[in-house]
C-alpha positions as CSV (number, residue, x, y, z in Angstrom):
1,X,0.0,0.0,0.0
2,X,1.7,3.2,-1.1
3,X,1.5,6.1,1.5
4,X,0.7,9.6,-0.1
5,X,4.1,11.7,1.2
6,X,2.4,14.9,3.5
7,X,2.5,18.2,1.7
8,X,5.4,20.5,3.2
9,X,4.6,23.6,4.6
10,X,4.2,26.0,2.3
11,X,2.3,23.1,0.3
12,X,-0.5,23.0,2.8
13,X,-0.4,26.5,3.4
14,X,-1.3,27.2,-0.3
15,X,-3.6,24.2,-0.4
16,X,-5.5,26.0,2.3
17,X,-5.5,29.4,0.8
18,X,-6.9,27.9,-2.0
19,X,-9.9,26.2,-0.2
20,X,-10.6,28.7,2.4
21,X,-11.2,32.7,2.0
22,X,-11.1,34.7,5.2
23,X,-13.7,37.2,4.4
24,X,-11.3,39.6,7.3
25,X,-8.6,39.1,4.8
26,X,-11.3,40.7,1.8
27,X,-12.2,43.3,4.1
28,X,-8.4,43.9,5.0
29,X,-7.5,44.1,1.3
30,X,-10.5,46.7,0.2
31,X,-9.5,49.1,3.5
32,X,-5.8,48.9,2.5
33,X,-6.6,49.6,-1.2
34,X,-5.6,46.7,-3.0
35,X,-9.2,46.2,-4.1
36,X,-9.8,49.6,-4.8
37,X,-12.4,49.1,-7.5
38,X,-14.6,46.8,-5.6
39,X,-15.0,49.5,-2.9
40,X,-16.0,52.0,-6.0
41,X,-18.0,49.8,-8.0
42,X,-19.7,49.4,-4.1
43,X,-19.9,53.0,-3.6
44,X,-21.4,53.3,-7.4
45,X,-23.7,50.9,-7.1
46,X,-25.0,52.5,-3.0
47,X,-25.0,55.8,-4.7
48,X,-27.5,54.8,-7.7
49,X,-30.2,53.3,-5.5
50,X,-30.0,56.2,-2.9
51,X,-30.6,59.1,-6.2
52,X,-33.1,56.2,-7.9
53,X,-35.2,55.9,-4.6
54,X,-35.2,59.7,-4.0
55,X,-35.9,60.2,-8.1
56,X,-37.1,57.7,-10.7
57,X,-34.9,59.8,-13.7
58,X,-31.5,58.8,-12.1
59,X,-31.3,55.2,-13.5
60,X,-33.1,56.7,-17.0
61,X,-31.8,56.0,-20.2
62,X,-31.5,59.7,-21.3
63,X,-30.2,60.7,-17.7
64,X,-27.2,57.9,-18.0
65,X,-26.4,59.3,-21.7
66,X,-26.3,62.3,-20.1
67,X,-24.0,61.6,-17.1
68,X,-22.0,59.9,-19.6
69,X,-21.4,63.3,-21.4
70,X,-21.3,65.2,-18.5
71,X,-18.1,63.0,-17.3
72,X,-15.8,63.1,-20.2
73,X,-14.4,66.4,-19.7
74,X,-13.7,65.6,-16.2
75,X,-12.6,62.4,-17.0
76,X,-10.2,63.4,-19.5
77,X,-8.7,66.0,-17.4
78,X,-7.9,63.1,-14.9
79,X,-6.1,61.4,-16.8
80,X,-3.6,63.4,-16.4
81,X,-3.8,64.3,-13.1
82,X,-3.6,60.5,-12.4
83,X,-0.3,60.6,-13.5
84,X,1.1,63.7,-11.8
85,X,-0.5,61.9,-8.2
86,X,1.5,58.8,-9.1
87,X,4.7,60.9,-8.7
88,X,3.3,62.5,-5.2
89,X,2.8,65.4,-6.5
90,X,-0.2,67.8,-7.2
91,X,-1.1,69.8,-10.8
92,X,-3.7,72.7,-9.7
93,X,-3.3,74.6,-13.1
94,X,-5.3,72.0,-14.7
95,X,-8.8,73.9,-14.8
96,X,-6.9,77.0,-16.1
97,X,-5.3,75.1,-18.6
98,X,-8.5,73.3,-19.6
99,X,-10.0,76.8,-20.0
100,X,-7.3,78.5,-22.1
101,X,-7.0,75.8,-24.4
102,X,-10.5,75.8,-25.3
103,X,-9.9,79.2,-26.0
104,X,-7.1,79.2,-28.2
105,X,-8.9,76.6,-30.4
106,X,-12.2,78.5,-30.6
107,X,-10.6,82.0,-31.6
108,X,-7.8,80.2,-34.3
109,X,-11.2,78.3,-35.5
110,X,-13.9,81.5,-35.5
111,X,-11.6,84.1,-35.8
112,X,-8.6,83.6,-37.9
113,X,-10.4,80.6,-40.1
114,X,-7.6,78.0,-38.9
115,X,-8.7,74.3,-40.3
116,X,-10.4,72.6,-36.9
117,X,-7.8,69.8,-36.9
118,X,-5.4,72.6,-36.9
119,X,-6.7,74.6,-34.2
120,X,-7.6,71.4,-31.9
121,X,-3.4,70.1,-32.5
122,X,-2.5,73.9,-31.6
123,X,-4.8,73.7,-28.6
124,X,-3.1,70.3,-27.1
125,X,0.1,71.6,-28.1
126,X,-0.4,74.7,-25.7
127,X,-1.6,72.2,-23.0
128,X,1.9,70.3,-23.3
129,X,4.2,73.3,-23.5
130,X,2.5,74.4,-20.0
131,X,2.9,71.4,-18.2
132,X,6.3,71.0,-19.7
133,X,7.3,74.4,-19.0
134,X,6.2,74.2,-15.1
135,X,7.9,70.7,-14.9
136,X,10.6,72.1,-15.8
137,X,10.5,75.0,-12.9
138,X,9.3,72.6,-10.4
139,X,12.0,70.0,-11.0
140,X,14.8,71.8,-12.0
141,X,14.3,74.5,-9.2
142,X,12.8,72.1,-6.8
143,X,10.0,74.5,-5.9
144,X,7.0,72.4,-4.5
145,X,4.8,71.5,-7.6
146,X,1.6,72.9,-5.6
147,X,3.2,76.1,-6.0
148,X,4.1,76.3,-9.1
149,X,0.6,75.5,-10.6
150,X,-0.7,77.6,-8.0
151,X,1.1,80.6,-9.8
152,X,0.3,79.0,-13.2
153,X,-3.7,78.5,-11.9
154,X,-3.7,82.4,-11.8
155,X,-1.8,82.7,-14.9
156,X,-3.5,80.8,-17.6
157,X,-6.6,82.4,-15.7
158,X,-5.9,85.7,-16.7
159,X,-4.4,84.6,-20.0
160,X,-7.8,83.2,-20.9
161,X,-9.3,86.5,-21.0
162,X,-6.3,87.8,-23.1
163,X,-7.2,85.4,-25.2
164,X,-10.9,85.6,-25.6
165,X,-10.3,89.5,-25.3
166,X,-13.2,92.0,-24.8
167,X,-16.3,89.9,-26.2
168,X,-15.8,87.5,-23.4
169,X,-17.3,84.8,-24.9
170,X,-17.2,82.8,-28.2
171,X,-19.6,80.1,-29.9
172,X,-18.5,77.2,-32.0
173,X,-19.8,77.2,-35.0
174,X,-18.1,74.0,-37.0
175,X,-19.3,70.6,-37.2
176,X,-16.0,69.0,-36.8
177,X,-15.7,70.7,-33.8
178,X,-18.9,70.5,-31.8
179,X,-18.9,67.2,-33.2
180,X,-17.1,65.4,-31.0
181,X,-19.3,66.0,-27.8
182,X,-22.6,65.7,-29.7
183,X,-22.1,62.7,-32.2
184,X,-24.1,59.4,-31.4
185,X,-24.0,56.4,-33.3
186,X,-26.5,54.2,-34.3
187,X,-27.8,51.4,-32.7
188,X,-25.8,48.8,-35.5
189,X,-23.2,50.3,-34.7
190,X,-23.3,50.5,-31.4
191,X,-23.7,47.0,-31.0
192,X,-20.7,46.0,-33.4
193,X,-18.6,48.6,-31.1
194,X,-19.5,46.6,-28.0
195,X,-18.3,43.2,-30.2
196,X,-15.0,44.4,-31.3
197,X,-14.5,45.9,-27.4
198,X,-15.7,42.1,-26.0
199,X,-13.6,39.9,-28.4
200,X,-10.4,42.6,-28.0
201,X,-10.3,42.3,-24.5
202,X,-10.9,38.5,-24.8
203,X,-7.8,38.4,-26.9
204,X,-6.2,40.7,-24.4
205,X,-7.0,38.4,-21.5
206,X,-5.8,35.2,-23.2
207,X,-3.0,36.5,-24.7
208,X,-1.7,37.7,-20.8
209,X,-2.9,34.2,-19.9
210,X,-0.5,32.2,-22.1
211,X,2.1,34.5,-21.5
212,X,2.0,34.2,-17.1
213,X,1.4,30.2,-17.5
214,X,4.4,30.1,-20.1
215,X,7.0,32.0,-17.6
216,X,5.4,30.1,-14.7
217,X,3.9,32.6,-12.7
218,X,0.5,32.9,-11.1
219,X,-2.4,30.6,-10.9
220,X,-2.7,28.0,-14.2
221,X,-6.4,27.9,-13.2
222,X,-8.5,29.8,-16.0
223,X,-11.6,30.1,-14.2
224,X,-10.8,33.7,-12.9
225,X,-10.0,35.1,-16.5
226,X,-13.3,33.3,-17.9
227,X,-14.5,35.2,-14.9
228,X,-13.5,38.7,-15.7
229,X,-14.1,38.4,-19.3
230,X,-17.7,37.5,-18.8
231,X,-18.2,40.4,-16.0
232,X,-16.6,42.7,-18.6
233,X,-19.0,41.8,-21.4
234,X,-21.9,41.9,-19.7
235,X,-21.2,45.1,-18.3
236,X,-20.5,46.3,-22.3
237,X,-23.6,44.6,-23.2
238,X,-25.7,46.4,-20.6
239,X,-23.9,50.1,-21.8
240,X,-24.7,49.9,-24.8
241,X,-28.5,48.1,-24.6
242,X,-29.1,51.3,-22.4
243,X,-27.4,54.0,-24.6
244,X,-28.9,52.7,-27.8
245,X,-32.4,52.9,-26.1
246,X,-31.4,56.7,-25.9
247,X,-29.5,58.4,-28.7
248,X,-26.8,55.6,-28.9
249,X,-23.1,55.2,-27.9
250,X,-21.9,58.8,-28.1
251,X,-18.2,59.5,-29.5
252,X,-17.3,61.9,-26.4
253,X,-17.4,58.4,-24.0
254,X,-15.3,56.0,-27.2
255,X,-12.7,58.6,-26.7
256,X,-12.4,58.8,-22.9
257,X,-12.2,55.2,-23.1
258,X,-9.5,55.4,-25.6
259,X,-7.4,57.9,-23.5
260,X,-8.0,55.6,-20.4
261,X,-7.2,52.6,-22.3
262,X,-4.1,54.1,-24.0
263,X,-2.9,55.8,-21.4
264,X,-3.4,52.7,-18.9
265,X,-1.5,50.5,-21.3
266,X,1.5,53.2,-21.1
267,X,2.1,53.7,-17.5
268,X,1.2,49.6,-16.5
269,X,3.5,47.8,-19.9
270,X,6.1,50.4,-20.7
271,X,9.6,51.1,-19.3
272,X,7.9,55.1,-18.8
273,X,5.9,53.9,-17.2
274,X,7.6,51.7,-14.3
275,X,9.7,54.8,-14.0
276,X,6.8,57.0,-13.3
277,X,5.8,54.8,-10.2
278,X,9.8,54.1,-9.3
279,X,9.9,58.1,-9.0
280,X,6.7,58.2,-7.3
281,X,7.7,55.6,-4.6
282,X,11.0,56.8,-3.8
283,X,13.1,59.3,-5.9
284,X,16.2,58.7,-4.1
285,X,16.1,54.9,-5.2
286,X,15.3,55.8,-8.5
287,X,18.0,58.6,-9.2
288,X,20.4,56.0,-7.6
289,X,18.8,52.7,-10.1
290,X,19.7,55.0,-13.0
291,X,16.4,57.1,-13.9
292,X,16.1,60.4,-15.0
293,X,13.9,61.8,-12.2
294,X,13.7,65.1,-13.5
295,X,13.0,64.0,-17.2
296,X,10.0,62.0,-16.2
297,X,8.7,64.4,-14.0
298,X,8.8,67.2,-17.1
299,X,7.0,64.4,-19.1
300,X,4.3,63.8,-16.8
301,X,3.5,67.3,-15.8
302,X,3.5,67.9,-20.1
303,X,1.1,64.8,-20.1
304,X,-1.0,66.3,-17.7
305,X,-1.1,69.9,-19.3
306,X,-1.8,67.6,-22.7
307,X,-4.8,66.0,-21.1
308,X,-6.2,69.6,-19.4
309,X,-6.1,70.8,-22.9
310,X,-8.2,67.9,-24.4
311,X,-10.4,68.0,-21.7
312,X,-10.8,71.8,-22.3
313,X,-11.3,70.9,-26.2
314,X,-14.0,68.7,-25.3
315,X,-16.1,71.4,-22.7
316,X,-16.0,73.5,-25.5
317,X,-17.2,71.1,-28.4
318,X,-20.3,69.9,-25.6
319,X,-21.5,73.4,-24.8
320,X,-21.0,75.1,-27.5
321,X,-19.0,78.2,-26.6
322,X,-16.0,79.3,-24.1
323,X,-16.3,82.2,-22.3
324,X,-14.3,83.6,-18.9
325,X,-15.0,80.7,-16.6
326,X,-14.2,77.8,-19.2
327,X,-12.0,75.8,-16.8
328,X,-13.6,77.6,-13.7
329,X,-16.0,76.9,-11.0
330,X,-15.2,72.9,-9.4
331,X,-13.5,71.8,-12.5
332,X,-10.2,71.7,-11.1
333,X,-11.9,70.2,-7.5
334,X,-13.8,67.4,-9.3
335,X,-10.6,65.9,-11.7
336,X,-8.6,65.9,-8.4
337,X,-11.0,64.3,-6.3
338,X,-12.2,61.6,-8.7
339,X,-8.7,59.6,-8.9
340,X,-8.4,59.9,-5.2
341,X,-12.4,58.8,-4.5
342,X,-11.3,55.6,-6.8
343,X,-8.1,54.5,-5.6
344,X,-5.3,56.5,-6.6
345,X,-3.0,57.5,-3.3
346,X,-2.4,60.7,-2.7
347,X,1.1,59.5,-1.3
348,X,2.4,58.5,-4.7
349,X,3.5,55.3,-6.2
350,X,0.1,53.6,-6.5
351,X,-2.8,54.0,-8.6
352,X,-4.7,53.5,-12.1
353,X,-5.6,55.5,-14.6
354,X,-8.8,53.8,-14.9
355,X,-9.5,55.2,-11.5
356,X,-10.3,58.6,-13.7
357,X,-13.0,56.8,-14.9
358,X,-14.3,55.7,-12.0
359,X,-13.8,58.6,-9.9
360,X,-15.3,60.6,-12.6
361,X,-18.6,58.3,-12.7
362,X,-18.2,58.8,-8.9
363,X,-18.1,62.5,-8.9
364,X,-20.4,62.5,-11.3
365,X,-23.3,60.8,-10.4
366,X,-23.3,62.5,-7.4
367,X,-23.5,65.8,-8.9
368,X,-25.9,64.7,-11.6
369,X,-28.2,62.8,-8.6
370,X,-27.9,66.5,-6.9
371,X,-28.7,68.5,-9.8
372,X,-31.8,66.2,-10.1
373,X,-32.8,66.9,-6.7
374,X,-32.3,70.4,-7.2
375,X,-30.1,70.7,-3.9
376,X,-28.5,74.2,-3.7
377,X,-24.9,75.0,-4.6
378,X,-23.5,74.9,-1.2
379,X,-25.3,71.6,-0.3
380,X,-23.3,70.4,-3.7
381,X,-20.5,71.8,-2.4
382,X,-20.1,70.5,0.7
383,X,-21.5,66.9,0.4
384,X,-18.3,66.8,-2.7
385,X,-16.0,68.0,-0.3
386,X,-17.4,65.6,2.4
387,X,-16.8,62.5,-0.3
388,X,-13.2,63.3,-1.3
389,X,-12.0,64.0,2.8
390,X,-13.6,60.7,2.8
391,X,-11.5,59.9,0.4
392,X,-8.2,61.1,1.6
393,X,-8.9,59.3,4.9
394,X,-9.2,55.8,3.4
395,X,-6.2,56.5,1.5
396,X,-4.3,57.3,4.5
397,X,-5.8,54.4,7.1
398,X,-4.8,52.3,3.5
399,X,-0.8,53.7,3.7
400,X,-1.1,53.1,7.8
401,X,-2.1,49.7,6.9
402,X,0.5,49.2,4.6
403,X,3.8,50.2,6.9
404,X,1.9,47.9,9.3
405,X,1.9,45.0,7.1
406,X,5.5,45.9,5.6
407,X,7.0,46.1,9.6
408,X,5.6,42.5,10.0
C-alpha cells in the first residue's frame, strides 16, 4: 500500500489558501486599497439606489447618456492628473489650462479661419508646453509642484481673458468641432462597437494568460479570466443596450475610453511607465537605479497639461461656446478628487488610470443625482468635499495599513 508523502509547509499553506477565503482578509485588502475598485463599484452601485429611490430619472436611459457626457471632460482631465498623483505630486493649473486651451482653439477656429484639426493640435500643443514648461520649474528648481501650478492657476486664468479679449465669450460654429461631444451612433453600430470591445479584450486576457502560465507565474487555473471576461461583457452589453435605447453610444465616452485605455496601457506595460511609479515611490532609489527623475517628472506634468487641454477641447465642443469661466467653478476640484475617491494615493506610487473613470462616474453621479434633486450650490459643495475628505482618509488608514503590514 503506497502512502501519499504529506505536503510541506508551504504546500499545505497554499492548499489551504486555495480552499478557504477569510472574508477579514477581503475586508483587510479593500480598506488597504488593494481592491480599490470593488469599494468604488460598491460606492457606485449605493450611490444609484440612494438618487433612484429619492428620483425615478436617475437610472433613465436619457439621464445615463447624459451623465455619460457630463463626465468626459472631467474624466479626460484626470487622466492626467492621475499621472502627476503617481509621482506625489499635485497639478492645480489644470482647470486653467483646460479653459485657455479651449480658448485658443475656438478664436484660431472662429476668428482667424484655422482648419479645426489645426486649431484642436494647436490647442493640445499649448496644453503640453505648460505642463512642460512648469515641470521644468518645479523640478529643475525644486520648488514644491503645488506652487508652481498655483502661480500658473492664476496665470492661464488671466491669460484666458487675453485670449478671448473684450467679447468675453465665443460660440463654435463648425461641425467637426462641436462634433465630437454631440455625435451618437447608431444602434448597428453601437452594438458591433460593443463586439469588437468584447472579443479585443478576450484576446487581451488570453494572450496575458499564455504568456504568465508560459513564464510560470501565477495561478494556471482559468476560471478567474473566464470570470473577468464575462463580468466585462456583460457590463459592455448592458452600456450599450441602455445608450442605444437613448441616442446611442456617443463619441465623447469612445474617446475617454481610448485615452484611459491608452494611457493605462502606457504607465502599467512600458519602461515610462515603471519609471513614473519608481519616482513616485521613492526618488532617491530611482535617481540612484539610473532614472532620469527630473526628465520623467517634465514628461508627466506635459502629459498632464496635454490632457487639461483635451479635456478643455471637449467642454468647448459639448456646450457650445467658451467664455471667462471655461475651466472655472469645481472643474479643477472634481478631476482631483475623482482619482483619489477611486483608488489612486495621494502619497504616490500607487494608482490607475482607470480610477479617472471611476472617480469621474463617482463624482459625477453624485453631482448629476444632486442636480436632479435640485439641492442648492452649497449643499453640492459640501457633500463633494465631504466624499473626497472621505476619500483622503481611506487612503491614508490604506498607507497606515501598509507600513503595518510591511513592519511584519
Amino acid at each position: 500500500m503506497s502512502i501519499t508523502p504529506a505536503p510541506t509547509a508551504p504546500e499545505a499553506r497554499e492548499q489551504e489558501e486555495k480552499v478557504k477565503v477569510d472574508p477579514r482578509q477581503m475586508v483587510r485588502r479593500v480598506v488597504q486599497g488593494d481592491l480599490s475598485s470593488v469599494r468604488v463599484i460598491l460606492g457606485l452601485a449605493v450611490i444609484a439606489l440612494i438618487f433612484q429611490v429619492q428620483e425615478s430619472r436617475f437610472l433613465s436611459a436619457e439621464n445615463l447618456t447624459n451623465l455619460m457626457l457630463q463626465i468626459t471632460t472631467i474624466g479626460l482631465i484626470s487622466v492626467g492628473i492621475v499621472y502627476v498623483l503617481l509621482l506625489g505630486e499635485i497639478d492645480l493649473s489644470v482647470g486653467a489650462v483646460s479653459g485657455l486651451a479651449g480658448a485658443v482653439m475656438v478664436v484660431l477656429n472662429v476668428k482667424h479661419g484655422w482648419n479645426p484639426y489645426l486649431a484642436i493640435a494647436a490647442a493640445v500643443a499649448v496644453g503640453a508646453a505648460i505642463g512642460c514648461a512648469q515641470g521644468f520649474l518645479f523640478s529643475r528648481f525644486v520648488v514644491p509642484s503645488f506652487v508652481v501650478t498655483l502661480a500658473g492657476l492664476l496665470t492661464w486664468q488671466g491669460a484666458l481673458l487675453q485670449v478671448l479679449g473684450k467679447t468675453g465669450s465665443l460660440n463654435v460654429t463648425d461641425s467637426k468641432i462641436t462634433g465630437l461631444a454631440n455625435i451618437f451612433y447608431s444602434n448597428t453600430t453601437g452594438w458591433i462597437i460593443a463586439v469588437v470591445c468584447i472579443v479585443a479584450y478576450g484576446l487581451v486576457l488570453a494572450i496575458g494568460y499564455r504568456r504568465r502560465v508560459a513564464a510560470g507565474l501565477g495561478d494556471k487555473n482559468p476560471l478567474p479570466q473566464v470570470a473577468r471576461f464575462v463580468l466585462v461583457g456583460a457590463i459592455v452589453i448592458a452600456a450599450v443596450a441602455i445608450l442605444n435605447s437613448d441616442r446611442g453610444v456617443p463619441l465623447a465616452l469612445l474617446i475617454l475610453l481610448g485615452f484611459v485605455i491608452g494611457m493605462e496601457y502606457v504607465v502599467q506595460k512600458t519602461t515610462f511607465g515603471r519609471h513614473v511609479f519608481a519616482v513616485g515611490g521613492n526618488d532617491e532609489a530611482a535617481r540612484r537605479a539610473g532614472i532620469r527623475v527630473n526628465g520623467v517628472r517634465v514628461a508627466v506634468f506635459s502629459i498632464s497639461g496635454s490632457m487639461a487641454a483635451v479635456g478643455g477641447v471637449m467642454a468647448a465642443s459639448r456646450l457650445f461656446a467658451v467664455n471667462q469661466n471655461s475651466g472655472g467653478n469645481e472643474l479643477l476640484l472634481l478631476a482631483i478628487a475623482g482619482p483619489v475617491i477611486a483608488g489612486t494615493s495621494l502619497f504616490g506610487g500607487r494608482g490607475s488610470v482607470w480610477t479617472a473613470l471611476l472617480g469621474a462616474l463617482v463624482i459625477g453621479s453624485i453631482s448629476n443625482g444632486m442636480d436632479l434633486l435640485g439641492l442648492a450650490s452649497p449643499i453640492k459643495y459640501m457633500v463633494t468635499g465631504g466624499v473626497l475628505l472621505l476619500a483622503v482618509l481611506v487612503d491614508a488608514v490604506a498607507k497606515q495599513q501598509r507600513q503595518t503590514r510591511g513592519r511584519a
